[in-house]
N, C-alpha and C positions, 0 to 999 in steps of 0.2 A: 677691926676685923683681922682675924689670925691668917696667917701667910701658907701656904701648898709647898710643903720642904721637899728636896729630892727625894727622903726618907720614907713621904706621907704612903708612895704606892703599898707599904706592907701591911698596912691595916684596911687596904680597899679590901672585897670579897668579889670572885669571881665567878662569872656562873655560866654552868655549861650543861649540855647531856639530857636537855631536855625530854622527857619520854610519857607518856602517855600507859596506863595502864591496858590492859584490852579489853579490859570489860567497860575502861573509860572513865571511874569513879573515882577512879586515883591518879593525880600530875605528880610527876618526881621530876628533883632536877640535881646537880653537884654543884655544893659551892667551896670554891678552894680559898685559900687563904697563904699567907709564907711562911715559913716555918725556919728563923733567923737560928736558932740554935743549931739546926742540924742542916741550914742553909738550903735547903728544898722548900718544896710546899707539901700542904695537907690537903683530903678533901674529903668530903661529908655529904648523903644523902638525903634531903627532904622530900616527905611525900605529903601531898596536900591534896586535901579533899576537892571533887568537882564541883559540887553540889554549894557543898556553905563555903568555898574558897579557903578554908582555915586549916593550918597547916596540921595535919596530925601526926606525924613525929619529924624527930633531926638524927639521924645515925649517929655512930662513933668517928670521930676524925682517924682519919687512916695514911698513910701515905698514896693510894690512888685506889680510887673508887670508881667503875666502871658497869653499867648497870643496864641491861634488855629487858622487854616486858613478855610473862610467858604466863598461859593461863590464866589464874588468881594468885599472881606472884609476880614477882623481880627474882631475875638471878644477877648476882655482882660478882666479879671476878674476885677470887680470892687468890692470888697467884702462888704458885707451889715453889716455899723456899728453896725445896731440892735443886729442883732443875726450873728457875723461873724463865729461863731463856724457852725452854722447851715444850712445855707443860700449860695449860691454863687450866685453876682449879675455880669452880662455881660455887658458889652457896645459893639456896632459895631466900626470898626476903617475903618476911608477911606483910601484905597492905595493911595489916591492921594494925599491928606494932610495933614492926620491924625486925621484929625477931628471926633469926635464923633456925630455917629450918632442915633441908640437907644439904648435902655438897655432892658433887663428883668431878672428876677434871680426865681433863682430853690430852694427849700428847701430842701436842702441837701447841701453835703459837696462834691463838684466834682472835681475827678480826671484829669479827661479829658472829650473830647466831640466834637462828628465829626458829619460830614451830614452822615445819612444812607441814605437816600432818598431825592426829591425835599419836603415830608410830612415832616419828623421826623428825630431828633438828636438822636442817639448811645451814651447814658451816662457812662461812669465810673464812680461810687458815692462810699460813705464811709456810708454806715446806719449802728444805732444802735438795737440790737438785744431789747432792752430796748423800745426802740420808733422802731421798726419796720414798721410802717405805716403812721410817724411822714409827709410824703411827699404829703399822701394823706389827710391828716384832712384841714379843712377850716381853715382861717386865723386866728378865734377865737379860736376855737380847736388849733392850735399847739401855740397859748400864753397861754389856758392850761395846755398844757403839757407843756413846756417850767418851766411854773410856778411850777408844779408841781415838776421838776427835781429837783429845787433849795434846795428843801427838803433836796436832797441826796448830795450838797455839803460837807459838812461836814465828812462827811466819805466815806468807799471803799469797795464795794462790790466785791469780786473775786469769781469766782464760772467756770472760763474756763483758760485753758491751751493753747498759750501763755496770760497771762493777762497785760503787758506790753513790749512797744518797745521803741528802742533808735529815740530819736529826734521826738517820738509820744505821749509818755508819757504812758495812762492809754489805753490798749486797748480790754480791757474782753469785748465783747460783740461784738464787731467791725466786721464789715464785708464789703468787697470788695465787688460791686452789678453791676450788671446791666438794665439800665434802659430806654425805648422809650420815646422822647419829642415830642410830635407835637408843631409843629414852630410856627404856629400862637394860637392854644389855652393854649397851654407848661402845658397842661397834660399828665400825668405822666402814665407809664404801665411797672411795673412790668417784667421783661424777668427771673428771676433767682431766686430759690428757695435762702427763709431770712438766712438760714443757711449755704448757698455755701460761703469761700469766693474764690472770682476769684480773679486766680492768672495771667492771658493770655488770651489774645481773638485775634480772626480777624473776617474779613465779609466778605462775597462774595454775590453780589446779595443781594438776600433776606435769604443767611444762613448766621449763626452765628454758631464758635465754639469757645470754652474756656475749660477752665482747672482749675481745684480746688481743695478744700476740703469742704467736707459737714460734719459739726461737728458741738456738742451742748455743746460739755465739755474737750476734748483733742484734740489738730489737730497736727497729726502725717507729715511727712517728704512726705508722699507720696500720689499723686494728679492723680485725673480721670478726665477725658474728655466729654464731652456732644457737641450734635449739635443740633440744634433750628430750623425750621424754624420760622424767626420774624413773618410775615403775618397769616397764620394759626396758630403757636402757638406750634407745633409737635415738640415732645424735645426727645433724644434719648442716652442711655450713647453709647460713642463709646468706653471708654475704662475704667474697674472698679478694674484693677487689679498693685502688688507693683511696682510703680515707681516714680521717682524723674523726676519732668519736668518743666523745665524750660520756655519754652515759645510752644504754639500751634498757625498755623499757617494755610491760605491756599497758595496751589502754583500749578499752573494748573489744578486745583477743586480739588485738590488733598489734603484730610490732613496732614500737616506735625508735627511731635512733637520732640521738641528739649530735650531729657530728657536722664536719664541713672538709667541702672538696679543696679548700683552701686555693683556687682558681680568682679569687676578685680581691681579696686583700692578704693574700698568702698563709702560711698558718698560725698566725695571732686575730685569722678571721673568727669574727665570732660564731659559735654553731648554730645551726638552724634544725627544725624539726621534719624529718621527713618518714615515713609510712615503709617497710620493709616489704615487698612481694616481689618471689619470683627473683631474686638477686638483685632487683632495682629498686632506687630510693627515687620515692614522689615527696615530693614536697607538700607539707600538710600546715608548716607555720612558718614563715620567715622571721629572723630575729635578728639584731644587730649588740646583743648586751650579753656580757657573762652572764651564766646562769650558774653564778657563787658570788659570794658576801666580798666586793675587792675595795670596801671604801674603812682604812686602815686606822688602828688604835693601837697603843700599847697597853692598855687595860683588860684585855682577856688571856684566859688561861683556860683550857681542859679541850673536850671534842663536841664538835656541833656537826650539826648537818646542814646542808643547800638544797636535797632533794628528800621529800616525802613523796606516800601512794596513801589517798584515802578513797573509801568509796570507789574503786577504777579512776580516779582521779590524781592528774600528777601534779606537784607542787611544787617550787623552785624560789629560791632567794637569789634574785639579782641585783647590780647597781644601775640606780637610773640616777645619769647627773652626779647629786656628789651625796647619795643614801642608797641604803641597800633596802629593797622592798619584797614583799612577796607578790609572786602572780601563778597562775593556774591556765594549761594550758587547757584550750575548749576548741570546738569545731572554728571558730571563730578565729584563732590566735591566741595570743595570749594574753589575757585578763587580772588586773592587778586588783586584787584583793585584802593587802596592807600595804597601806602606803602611808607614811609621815616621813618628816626629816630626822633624819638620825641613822643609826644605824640595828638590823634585823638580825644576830645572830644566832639566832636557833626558833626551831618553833613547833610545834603539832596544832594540828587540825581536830576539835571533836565536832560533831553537828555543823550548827551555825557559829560555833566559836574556834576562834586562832588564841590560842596561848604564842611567848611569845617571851627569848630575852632578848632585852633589848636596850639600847642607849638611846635619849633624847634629850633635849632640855640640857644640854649641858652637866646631865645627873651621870652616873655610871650603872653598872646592868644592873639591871631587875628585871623580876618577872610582870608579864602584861597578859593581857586577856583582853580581845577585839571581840564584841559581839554587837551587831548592828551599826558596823562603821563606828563604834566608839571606842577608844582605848581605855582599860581601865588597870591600873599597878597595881598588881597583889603584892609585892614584898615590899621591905622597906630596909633591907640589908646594908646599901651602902648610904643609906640619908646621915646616921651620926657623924661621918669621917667627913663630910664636905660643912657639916651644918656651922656655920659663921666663919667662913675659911673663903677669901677668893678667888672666883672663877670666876677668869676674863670670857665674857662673851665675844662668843666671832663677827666680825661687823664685815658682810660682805663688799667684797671689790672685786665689777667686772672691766676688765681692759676689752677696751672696744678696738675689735679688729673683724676683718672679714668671716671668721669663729671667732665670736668671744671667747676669751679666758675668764675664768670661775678662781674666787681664789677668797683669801678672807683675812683680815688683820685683829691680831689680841692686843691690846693698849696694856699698858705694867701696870700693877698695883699702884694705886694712889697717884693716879694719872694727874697731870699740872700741865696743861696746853704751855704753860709760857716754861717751862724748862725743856734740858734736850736731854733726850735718851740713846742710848745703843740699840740696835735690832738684829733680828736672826732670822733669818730665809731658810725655813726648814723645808727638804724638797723630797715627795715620799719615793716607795720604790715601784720595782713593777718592771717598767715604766707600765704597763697595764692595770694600776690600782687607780684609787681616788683618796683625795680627800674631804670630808664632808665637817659637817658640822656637829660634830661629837667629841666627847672631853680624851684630851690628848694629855697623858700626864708629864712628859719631860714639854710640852709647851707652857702649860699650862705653872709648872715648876720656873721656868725663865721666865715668863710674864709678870711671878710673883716677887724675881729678884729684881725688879728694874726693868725688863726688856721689852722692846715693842718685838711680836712675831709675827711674823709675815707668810701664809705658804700658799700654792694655788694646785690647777689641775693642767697644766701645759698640755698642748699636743703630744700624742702617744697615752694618753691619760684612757681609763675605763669608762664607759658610763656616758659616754656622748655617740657612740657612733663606729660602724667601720673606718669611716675617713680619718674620724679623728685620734683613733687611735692607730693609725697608719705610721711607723715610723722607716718604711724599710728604707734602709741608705740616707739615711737622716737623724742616725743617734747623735747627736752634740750639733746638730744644726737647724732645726726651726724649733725643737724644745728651748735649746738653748737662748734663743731671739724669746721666746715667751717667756721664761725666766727672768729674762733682763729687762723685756717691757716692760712686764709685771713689777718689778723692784722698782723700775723709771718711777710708776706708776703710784707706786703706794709712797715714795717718796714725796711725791707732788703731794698727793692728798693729805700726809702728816707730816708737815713741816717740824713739828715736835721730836722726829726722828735723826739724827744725826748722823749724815751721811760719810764723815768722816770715821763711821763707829759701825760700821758695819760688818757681821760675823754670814758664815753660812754655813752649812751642814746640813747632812742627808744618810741615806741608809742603803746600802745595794744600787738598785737603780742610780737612785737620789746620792749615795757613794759614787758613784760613778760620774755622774753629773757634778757633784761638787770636785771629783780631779782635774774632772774636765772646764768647768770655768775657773780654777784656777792657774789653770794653765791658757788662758783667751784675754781675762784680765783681770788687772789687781786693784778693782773696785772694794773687794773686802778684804779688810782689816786681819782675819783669823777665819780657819776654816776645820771641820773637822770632819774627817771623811771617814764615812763605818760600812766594814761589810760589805768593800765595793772593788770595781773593778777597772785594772790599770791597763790593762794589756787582752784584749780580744785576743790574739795568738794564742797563748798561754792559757785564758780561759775556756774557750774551744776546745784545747789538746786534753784537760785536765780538769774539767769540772763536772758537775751532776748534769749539769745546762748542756754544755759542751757542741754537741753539732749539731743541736736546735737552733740555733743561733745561726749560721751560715747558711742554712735552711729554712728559716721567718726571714730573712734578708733577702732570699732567692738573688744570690750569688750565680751570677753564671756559671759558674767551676766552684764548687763545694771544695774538691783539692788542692785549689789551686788559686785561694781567693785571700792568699797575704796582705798583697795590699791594700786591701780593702779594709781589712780586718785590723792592718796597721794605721790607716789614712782616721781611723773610728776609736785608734787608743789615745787615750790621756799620757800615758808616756810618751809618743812622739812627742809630744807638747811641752813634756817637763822643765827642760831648758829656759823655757819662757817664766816656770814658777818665781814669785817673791815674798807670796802670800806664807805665813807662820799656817803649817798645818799639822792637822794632830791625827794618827791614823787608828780608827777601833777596830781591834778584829778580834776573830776566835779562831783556833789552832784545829778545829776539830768542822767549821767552815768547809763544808763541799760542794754549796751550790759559787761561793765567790772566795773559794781557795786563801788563804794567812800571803801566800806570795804575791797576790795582785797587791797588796799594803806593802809589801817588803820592796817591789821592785821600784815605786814611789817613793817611798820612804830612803831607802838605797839612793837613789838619785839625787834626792832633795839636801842629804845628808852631805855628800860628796860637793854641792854647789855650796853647802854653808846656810841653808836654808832652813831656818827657825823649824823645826819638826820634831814628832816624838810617834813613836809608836807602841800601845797599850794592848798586848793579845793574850787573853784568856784562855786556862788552859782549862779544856771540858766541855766546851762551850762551843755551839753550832749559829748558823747563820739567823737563829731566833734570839737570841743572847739578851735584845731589847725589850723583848714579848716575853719569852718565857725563860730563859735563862734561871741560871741561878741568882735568888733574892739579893746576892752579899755583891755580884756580881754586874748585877743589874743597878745597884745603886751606885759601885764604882764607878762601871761605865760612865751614868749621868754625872757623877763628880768629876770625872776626868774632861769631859766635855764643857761642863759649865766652869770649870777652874780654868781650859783654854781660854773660851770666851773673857772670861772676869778679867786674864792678864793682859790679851789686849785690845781690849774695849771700852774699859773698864780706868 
């Protein structure tokens, strides 16, 4: 049986964007792939029949393919070399052969965009507070202003709070908008004060609601509600008061708002469903579980969704435990309508059928289709690239405590009970994610050199609960006691494992957590810390995160809450390191900034302490996921080359 190289991810396929045609006789989806020569990726449209399930065509491979369902057609982004920052240009696509049919493109930067009407498209756009009317000036006008920008290459204005985000770069001025297209003249009108940005919308008829913030200089945690009607123009707040909300919706004309007062488990509580009237929220469903996909892989790539509308019906992918599922909420609650173990990444709803990608079985994505409680795989994209190659199955271990801990062990290749091996404690991020039972490729890469892998869902984990993902004033103290059971734990069970050979490594959160127990103790051998963070201070003053953080802690004094902030860094700790660590970051990192590694790294260096620090230049806090391909296999080389020296 052939071996799983660090290499093998470039030949997996990726699939995302699932979409459903409107008429419904046509599924499309994108499947990406890596593109080693020019060090990015490619990606490609298929569009498959409803009816016979068989695929009827495959597009041209492109560099990013981006695709809405309108009429008897697809439009795909075609983006306008000129100005691709600024511009989004569309083609139509035929259901029948894919053939393009016209184009037109909008001056602006578009999220999305659907039919409001047989007149006018419903835009999501990106405007600058800067060029605020940048959409409306003539063709000559926006080459001056264009021109005029270039002035400001050079340097960086900040003058608003957040002023940059991870995998967006610079975003002072930015605002989420919304905007009417008429279809045949694709003039442009305004629906949303420059200052809102929206965060949520839906349509009904000729209403519109959304959810936002309206700010010139600070945009705080908590979003208000407005309703428009489009045609006359009648805008109305329905709600102006503190809350955290997640997504605004309609359901039987009814408003619905998925948000939470954040009052019982502060604001890492999970949302709950409540009914908009009259400025106040009643409560219509209670929930305790993200309503998005947080149980983690390195095996995807492109754009999916967590929330669908069909029929007046609303539709949600959550984690329950350690899989991501769909359920639908009803007068009732919420009602789960896929459910297996694995993981839910995208999906549409026709009739009686869930299409559906999705990972199980230890396979990688494909497309699925549930009809009558039964799953059934239409594609077979990534079957050649695993076929006679091994994949360690996960062999569950629960640490019995007053919560169970959920956690799971991969045995190496050519497993021998009577020899001893090395192992690796990989611990994910979040700390609000999961881990489940879906093919993980740098685990699954170690398992095939030799390594026993070990990783679980510690406290602060998703998918169990408010309580249990409670960590406030408790980062590096009952995670950490579960981490180290759990290792007691799986040590006992596989004596095969050698305890004098133990590695550990994590990612963000899981970065975080591996500074922090190696600075508690030097039970392992090699560690390798990515994307994580050393210093609360510094992260707080200077991240995308920043004072969400002191605010989910409910800190008595937000200003004034150093030491607390310092009592919860891994560099108070560093003194104590011994352990050989290896630091990954990315320079371009703005949810866990290149300095939280440097000031560790700094430290460790000055003590004499076995360390290296590896940072990418281009590369964002996704580096591991979607990073660049050449980039993405360094990484894993650099980490398993730490491990191999001393464990090995």
């Amino acid at each position: 049986m052939k071996s799983i190289q660090p290499d093998l991810f470039t030949r997996y396929r990726f699939l995302s964007d699932l979409t459903l045609s409107l008429d419904e006789s046509r599924l499309a989806y994108v499947e990406s792939r890596t593109d080693l020569e020019n060090n990015d990726y490619q990606q490609r449209m298929h569009v498959m029949d409803t009816k016979s399930r068989q695929e009827v065509f495959a597009g041209e491979w492109m560099k990013r393919c981006v695709i809405y369902p309108l009429d008897d057609s697809l439009l795909m982004v075609r983006n306008d070399e000129k100005n691709p920052l600024i511009h989004t240009r569309f083609v139509r696509i035929s259901l029948s052969d894919g053939k393009e049919c016209d184009s037109f493109s909008l001056p602006c930067i578009v999220n999305k965009i659907e039919a409001f009407n047989e007149d006018y498209y419903l835009v999501n756009a990106v405007i600058q507070r800067s060029l605020p009317h940048y959409h409306h000036l003539s063709e000559e006008e926006q080459k001056q202003a264009l021109e005029n920008k270039k002035k400001d290459d050079d340097y960086i204005i900040l003058d608003e709070y957040p002023f940059f985000f991870n995998g967006e770069g610079i975003i002072n001025g930015n605002r989420s908008t919304l905007l009417l297209v008429n279809r045949k003249t694709h003039e442009i009108k305004d629906l949303v004060k420059e200052t809102i940005d929206v965060e949520s919308y839906d349509i009904c008829g000729d209403e519109l609601v959304y959810c936002g913030v309206d700010y010139t200089s600070f945009k705080g945690k908590w979003s208000h509600v407005w309703k428009m009607n489009v045609v006359s123009g009648d805008t109305s707040v329905l709600f102006d008061d503190v809350m955290q909300i997640s997504r605004v919706f309609f359901q039987d004309q009814k408003v619905i708002v998925l948000g939470t007062f954040a009052k019982e488990y502060g604001a890492m509580e999970a949302a709950k469903f409540y009914e908009l009237r009259d400025k106040t929220m009643y409560l219509v469903a209670d929930n305790e579980y993200s309503m998005y996909n947080s149980v983690g892989s390195d095996c995807r790539f492109g754009r999916v969704k967590n929330f669908l509308k069909k029929n007046d019906q609303a539709y949600f992918i959550t984690t329950d435990g350690s899989r991501s599922i769909v359920v639908r909420l009803t007068d009732h609650g919420l009602e789960k309508v896929v459910d297996f173990e694995g993981s839910c990444d995208d999906f549409v709803v026709k009739d009686d059928e869930i299409y559906l990608i999705a990972m199980k079985d230890q396979k990688l994505q494909e497309v699925y289709v549930q009809k009558d409680d039964k799953l059934e795989q239409l594609t077979c994209l990534n079957e050649e690239v695993l076929k006679d190659v091994y994949v360690a199955h996960p062999e569950k271990v629960i640490l019995d405590k007053e919560t169970p801990i959920v956690g799971w062990v991969l045995k190496p290749k050519d497993y021998d009970p009577h020899q001893s091996y090395p192992a690796i404690m990989d611990i994910h991020g979040g700390p609000k994610t999961a881990y489940g039972e879906v093919f993980y490729h740098e685990m699954q890469a170690w398992a095939n050199l030799g390594y026993f892998v070990f990783f679980c869902n510690p406290r602060g984990s998703d998918g169990r609960g408010n309580a249990f993902a409670d960590l406030r004033r408790n980062f590096g103290k009952i995670d950490y006691e579960d981490l180290m059971d759990f290792c007691d734990l799986v040590l006992k069970l596989y004596p095969a494992i050698d305890k004098e050979r133990l590695g550990v490594t994590g990612g963000s959160y899981g970065g975080y957590m591996t500074n922090w127990i190696v600075g508690h103790t030097d039970r392992f051998k090699a560690a390798a810390s990515q994307r994580s963070i050393s210093n609360w201070i510094s992260e707080v003053c200077a991240s995308d995160y920043g004072i969400d953080f002191p605010i989910e802690q409910e800190f008595d004094d937000l200003y004034d809450c150093q030491q607390e902030l310092w009592d919860m860094s891994p560099l108070k700790y560093v003194n104590h390191v011994k352990t050989p660590t290896l630091f990954i970051h990315s320079i371009e990192d703005y949810r866990c900034p290149v300095w939280e590694a440097l000031q560790m790294y700094t430290a460790l260096k000055c003590r004499k302490v076995e360390t290296k620090l590896v940072a990418f230049k281009g590369e964002n806090h996704e580096l591991s996921r979607s990073g660049k391909p050449l980039h993405r296999l360094r990484r894993l080389n650099e980490i398993t080359q730490w491990m191999e020296k001393y464990l090995k």
